[in-house]
C-alpha positions in Angstrom: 59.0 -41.2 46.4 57.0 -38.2 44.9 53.3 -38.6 43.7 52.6 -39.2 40.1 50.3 -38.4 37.8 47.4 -40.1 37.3 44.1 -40.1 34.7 41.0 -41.9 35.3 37.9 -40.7 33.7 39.2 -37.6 32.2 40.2 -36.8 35.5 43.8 -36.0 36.5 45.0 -36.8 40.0 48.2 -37.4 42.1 48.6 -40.7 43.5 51.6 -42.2 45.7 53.2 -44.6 43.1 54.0 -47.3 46.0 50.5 -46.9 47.4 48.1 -49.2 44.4 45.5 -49.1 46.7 45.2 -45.6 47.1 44.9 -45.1 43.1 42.4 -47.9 43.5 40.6 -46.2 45.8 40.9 -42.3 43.8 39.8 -44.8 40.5 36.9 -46.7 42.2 35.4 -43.2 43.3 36.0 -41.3 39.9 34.7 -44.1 38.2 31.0 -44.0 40.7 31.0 -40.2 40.3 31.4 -40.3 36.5 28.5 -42.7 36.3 26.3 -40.4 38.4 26.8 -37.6 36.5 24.7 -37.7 33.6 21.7 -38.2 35.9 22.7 -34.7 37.6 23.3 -33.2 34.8 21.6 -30.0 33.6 22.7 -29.3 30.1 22.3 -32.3 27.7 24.8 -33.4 25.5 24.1 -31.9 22.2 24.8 -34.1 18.7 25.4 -32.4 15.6 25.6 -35.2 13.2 22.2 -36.8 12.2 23.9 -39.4 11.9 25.2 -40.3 14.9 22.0 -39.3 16.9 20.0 -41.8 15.2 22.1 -44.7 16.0 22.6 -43.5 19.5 18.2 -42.9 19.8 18.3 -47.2 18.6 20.8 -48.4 21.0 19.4 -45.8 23.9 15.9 -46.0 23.3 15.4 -42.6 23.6 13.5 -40.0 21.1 15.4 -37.7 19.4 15.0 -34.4 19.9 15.9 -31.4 16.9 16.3 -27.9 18.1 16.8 -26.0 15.1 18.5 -22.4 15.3 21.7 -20.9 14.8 25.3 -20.2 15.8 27.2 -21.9 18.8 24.2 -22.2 21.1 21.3 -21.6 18.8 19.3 -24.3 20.8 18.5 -21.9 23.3 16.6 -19.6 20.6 13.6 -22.0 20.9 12.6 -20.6 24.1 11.2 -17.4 23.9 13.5 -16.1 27.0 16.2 -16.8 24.7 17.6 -19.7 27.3 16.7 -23.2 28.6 15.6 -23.2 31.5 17.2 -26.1 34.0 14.4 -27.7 34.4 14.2 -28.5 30.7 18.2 -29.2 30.4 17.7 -31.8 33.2 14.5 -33.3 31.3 16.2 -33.3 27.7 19.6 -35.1 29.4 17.5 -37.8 30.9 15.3 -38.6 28.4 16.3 -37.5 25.0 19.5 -37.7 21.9 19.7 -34.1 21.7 20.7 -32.9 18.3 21.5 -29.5 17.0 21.5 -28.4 13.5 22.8 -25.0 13.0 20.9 -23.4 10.7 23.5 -21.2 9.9 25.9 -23.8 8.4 25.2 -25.5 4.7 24.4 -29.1 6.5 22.1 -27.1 8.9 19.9 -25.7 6.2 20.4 -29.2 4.4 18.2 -30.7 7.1 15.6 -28.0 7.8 15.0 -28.2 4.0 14.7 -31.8 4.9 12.6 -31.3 7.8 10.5 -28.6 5.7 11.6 -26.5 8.5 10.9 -22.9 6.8 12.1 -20.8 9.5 15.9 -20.5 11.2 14.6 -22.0 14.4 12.4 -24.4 15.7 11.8 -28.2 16.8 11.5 -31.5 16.2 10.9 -34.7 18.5 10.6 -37.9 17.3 8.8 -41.5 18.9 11.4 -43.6 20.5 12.6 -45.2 17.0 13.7 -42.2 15.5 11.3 -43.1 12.9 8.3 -41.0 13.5 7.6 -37.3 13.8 5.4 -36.9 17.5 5.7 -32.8 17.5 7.1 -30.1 15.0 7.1 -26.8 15.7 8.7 -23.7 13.9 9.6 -20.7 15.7 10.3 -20.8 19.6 8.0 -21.5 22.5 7.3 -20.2 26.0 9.1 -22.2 28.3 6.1 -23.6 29.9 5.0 -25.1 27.0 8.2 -26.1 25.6 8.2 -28.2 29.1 4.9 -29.4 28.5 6.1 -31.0 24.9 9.3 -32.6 26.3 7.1 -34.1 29.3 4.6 -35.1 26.7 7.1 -37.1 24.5 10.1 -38.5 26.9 8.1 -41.5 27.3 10.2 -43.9 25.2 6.9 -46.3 25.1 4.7 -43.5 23.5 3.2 -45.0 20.3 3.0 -41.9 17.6 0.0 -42.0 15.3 0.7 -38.6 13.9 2.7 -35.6 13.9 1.2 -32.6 16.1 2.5 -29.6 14.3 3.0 -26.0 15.1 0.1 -25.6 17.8 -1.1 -22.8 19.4 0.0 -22.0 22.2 -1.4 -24.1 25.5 -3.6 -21.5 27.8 -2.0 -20.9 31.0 -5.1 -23.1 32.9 -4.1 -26.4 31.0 -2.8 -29.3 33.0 0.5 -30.3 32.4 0.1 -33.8 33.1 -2.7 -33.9 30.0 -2.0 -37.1 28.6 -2.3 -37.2 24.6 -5.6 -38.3 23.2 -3.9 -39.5 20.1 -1.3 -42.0 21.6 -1.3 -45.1 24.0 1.9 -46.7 25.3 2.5 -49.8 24.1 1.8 -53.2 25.7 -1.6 -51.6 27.0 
């Protein structure tokens, strides 16, 4: 008997028919890698529905995270090197709900009107309810300190009491593990 085709995950395989513990076995692995993915993962999932990203920030726990810019991958226009670095594509798929709005498009300029965003590209984080504004900031960032605001927010038990907006930029001899003076976490 020839193999046949088989789908697990998204994943397309061929499996002896007569063998069900073989596809067992090919399903049982797929399935482990497939949950071990997103923790390896470099580049998060970007959301373009605002939506969407607000319902997944509630059931995730997770801030939500705007990178405002425009075309396919305008999100890499915040960084001043014109690309996210790994570092931050690993930090922003473990701790965030990425969204994108493309400024470019009608519903993109929608939302930065919205967001008061007055220029084409910049960012927004929120606290962990999706309610609250932590950091805004228009235009794009050195990567160094566009790390030091994603470190600065992933903690989903950050309590916001206002919204830092556009600051200048961190000097080079600043810590990065500065803890905000504005915030606690809650239960403390």
């Amino acid at each position: 008997m020839s193999p046949q085709p088989t789908t697990v995950g998204g994943f397309c395989f061929e499996a002896p028919i007569f063998f069900p513990e073989v596809t067992m076995m090919y399903s049982v692995l797929l399935i482990a890698l497939w949950g071990i993915a997103p923790s390896v993962r470099e580049n998060p999932a970007w959301i373009t529905d605002y939506g969407q990203a607000k319902k997944f920030s509630q059931m995730e726990r997770k801030p939500i995270v705007i990178f405002f810019g425009s075309g396919v991958s305008g999100w890499n226009d915040i960084s001043r090197q014109g690309r996210l670095e790994p570092d931050a594509g690993r930090l922003l798929a473990k701790s965030y709900v990425c969204l994108y709005l493309d400024t470019a498009s009608e519903e993109g300029r929608r939302l930065a009107r919205a967001f008061e965003m007055s220029q084409p590209r910049g960012i927004v984080i929120s606290d962990s309810t999706g309610k609250l504004q932590a950091f805004r900031h228009e235009g794009s960032l050195r990567d160094e300190d566009l790390m030091y605001y994603l470190g600065r927010f992933s903690n989903a038990d950050l309590v916001v009491l206002h919204t830092e907006t556009n600051p200048p930029e961190r000097s080079s001899f600043t810590p990065a593990t500065a803890s905000p003076a504005f915030s606690t976490t809650r239960g403390c």
